[in-house]
C-alpha positions in Angstrom: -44.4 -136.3 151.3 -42.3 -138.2 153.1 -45.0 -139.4 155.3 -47.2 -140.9 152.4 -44.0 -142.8 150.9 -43.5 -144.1 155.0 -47.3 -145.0 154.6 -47.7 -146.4 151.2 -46.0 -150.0 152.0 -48.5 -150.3 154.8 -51.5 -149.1 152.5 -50.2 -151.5 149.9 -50.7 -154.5 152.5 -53.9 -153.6 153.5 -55.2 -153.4 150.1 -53.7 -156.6 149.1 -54.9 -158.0 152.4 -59.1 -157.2 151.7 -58.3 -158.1 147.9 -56.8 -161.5 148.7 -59.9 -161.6 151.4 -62.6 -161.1 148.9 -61.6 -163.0 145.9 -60.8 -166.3 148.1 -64.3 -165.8 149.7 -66.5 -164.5 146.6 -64.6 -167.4 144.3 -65.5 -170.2 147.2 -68.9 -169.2 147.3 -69.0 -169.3 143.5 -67.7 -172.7 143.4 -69.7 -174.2 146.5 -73.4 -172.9 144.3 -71.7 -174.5 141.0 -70.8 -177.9 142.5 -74.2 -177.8 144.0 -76.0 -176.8 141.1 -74.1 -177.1 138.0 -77.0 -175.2 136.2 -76.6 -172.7 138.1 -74.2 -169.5 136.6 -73.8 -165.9 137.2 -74.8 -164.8 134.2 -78.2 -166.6 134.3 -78.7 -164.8 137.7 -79.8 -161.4 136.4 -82.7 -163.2 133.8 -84.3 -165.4 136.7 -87.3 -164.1 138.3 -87.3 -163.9 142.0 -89.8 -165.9 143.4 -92.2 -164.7 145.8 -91.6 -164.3 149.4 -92.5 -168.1 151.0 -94.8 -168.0 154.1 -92.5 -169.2 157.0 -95.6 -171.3 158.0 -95.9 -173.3 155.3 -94.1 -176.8 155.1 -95.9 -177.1 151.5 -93.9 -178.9 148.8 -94.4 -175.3 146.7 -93.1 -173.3 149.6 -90.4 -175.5 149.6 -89.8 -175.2 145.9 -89.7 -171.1 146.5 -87.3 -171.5 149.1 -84.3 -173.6 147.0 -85.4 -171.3 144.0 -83.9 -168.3 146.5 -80.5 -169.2 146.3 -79.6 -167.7 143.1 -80.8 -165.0 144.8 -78.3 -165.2 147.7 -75.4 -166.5 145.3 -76.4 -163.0 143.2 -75.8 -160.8 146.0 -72.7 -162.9 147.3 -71.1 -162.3 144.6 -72.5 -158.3 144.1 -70.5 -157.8 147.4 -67.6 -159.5 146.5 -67.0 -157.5 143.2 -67.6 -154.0 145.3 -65.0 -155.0 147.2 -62.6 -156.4 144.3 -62.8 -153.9 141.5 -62.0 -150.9 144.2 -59.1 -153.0 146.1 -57.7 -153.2 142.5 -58.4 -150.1 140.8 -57.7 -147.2 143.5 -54.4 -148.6 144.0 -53.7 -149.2 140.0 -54.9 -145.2 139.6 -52.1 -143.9 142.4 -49.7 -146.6 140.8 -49.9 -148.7 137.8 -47.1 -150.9 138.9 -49.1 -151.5 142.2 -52.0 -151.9 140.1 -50.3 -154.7 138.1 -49.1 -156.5 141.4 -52.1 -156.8 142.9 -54.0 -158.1 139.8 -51.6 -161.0 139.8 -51.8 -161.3 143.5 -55.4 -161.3 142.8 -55.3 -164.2 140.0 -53.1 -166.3 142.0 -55.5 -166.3 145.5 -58.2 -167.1 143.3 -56.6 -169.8 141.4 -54.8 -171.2 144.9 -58.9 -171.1 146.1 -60.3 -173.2 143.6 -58.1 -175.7 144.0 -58.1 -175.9 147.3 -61.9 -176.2 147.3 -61.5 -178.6 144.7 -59.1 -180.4 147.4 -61.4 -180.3 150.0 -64.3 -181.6 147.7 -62.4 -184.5 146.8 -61.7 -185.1 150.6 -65.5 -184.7 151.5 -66.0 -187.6 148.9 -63.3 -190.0 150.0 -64.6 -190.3 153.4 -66.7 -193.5 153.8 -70.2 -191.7 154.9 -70.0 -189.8 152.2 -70.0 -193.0 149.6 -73.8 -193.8 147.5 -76.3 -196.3 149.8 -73.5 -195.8 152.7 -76.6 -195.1 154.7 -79.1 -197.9 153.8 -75.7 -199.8 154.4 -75.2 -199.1 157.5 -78.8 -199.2 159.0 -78.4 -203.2 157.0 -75.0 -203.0 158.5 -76.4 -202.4 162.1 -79.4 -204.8 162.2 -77.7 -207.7 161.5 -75.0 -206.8 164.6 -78.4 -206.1 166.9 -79.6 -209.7 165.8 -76.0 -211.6 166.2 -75.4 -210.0 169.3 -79.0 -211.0 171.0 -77.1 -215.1 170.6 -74.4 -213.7 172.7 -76.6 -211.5 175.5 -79.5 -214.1 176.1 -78.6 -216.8 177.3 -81.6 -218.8 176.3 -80.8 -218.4 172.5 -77.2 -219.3 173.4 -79.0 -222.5 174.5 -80.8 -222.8 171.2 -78.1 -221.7 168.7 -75.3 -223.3 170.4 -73.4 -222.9 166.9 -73.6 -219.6 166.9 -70.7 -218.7 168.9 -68.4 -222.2 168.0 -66.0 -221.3 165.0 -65.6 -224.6 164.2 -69.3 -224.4 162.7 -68.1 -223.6 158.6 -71.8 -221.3 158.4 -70.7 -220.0 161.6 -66.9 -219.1 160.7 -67.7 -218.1 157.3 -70.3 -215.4 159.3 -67.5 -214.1 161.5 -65.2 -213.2 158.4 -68.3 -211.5 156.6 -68.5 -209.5 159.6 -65.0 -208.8 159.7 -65.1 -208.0 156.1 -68.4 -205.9 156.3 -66.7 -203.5 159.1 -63.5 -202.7 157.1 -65.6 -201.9 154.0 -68.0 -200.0 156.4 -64.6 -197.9 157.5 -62.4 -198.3 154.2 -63.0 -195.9 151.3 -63.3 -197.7 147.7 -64.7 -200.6 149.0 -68.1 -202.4 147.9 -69.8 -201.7 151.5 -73.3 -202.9 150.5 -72.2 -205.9 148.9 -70.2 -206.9 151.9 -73.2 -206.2 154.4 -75.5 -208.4 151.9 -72.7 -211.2 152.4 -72.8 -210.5 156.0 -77.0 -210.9 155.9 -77.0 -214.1 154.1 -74.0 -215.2 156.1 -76.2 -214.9 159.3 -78.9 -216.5 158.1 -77.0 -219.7 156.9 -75.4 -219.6 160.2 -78.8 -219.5 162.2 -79.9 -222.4 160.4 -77.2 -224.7 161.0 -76.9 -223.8 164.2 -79.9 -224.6 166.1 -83.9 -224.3 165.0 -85.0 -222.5 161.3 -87.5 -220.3 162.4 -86.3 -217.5 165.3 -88.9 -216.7 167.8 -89.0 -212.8 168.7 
């Protein structure tokens, strides 16, 4: 006896250990399917057919269809495994003591609170970050052609010839294109910030500059 009362603190610790373990995983995976399909739920898992098996091979649109209508599937049987883990890890130790029981239900509820919000957390970080933003892309292909153009004034030395303006500041089309550029990089870096609205300031900035600068029409 004395042996199992040497060995219970230790059992205690690995049971909270695989409880704490299952609920922070199985609640993640929960809220990962839910913020990418909010129509998604557990309890509309059981009613949805399973689609058939898609044919590797096929790049159809339907195959495609089959294969995105398979993740309720795999969110079913994520969270199956969870909860065979959970319910034991709480009620084996709650049958050989209700008080340890208890404890570990709270320990439970708090890791799967202290997930969520961390996944919340982390969501909200995810978003903040500038690539992340609506249209950043387009943006930043926009973004990016217009530095490819500006910079073939200051590599070729024939066009530097022709657009002498384009690299004199004292040019007011060419100055005002140098602080749209300036301003199109911090919003391209900077969250909150209006990045394709700076990059369409930036375009038309370029374009007034070409033309006061040397001929209107560009050869290629």
């Amino acid at each position: 006896m004395p042996d199992a009362i040497l060995m219970a603190p230790a059992e205690i610790a690995l049971w909270a250990a695989v409880l704490v373990l299952a609920i922070a995983g199985t609640v993640h995976v929960l809220y990962r399917s839910v913020r990418r399909d909010p129509a998604t739920s557990a309890g509309g898992l059981l009613s949805r057919p399973g689609p058939a098996a898609p044919n590797p091979r096929d790049n159809s649109p339907a195959n495609n269809d089959q294969s995105g209508r398979s993740e309720p599937d795999a969110l079913f049987w994520n969270v199956f495994t969870g909860l065979v883990v959970i319910v034991p890890a709480v009620l084996v130790p709650a049958v050989l003591s209700p008080v340890v029981g208890l404890l570990l239900f709270i320990l439970g509820t708090a890791a799967a609170l202290l997930t969520l919000t961390g996944s919340r957390r982390l969501d909200l970080r995810q978003k903040s970050k500038p690539e992340n933003r609506p249209a950043w892309a387009d943006a930043a292909t926009r973004h990016d052609a217009v530095l490819r153009q500006w910079s073939r004034y200051e590599l070729d030395p024939g066009r530097a010839i022709d657009f002498p303006g384009m690299s004199d500041v004292r040019v007011p089309q060419t100055a005002e294109f140098f602080r749209a550029m300036k301003e199109a990089q911090r919003c391209r870096l900077a969250p909150d910030t209006d990045y394709a609205r700076a990059v369409e300031r930036l375009e038309k900035a370029l374009k007034a500059a070409e033309k006061a600068s040397g001929p209107l029409s560009i050869g290629s």
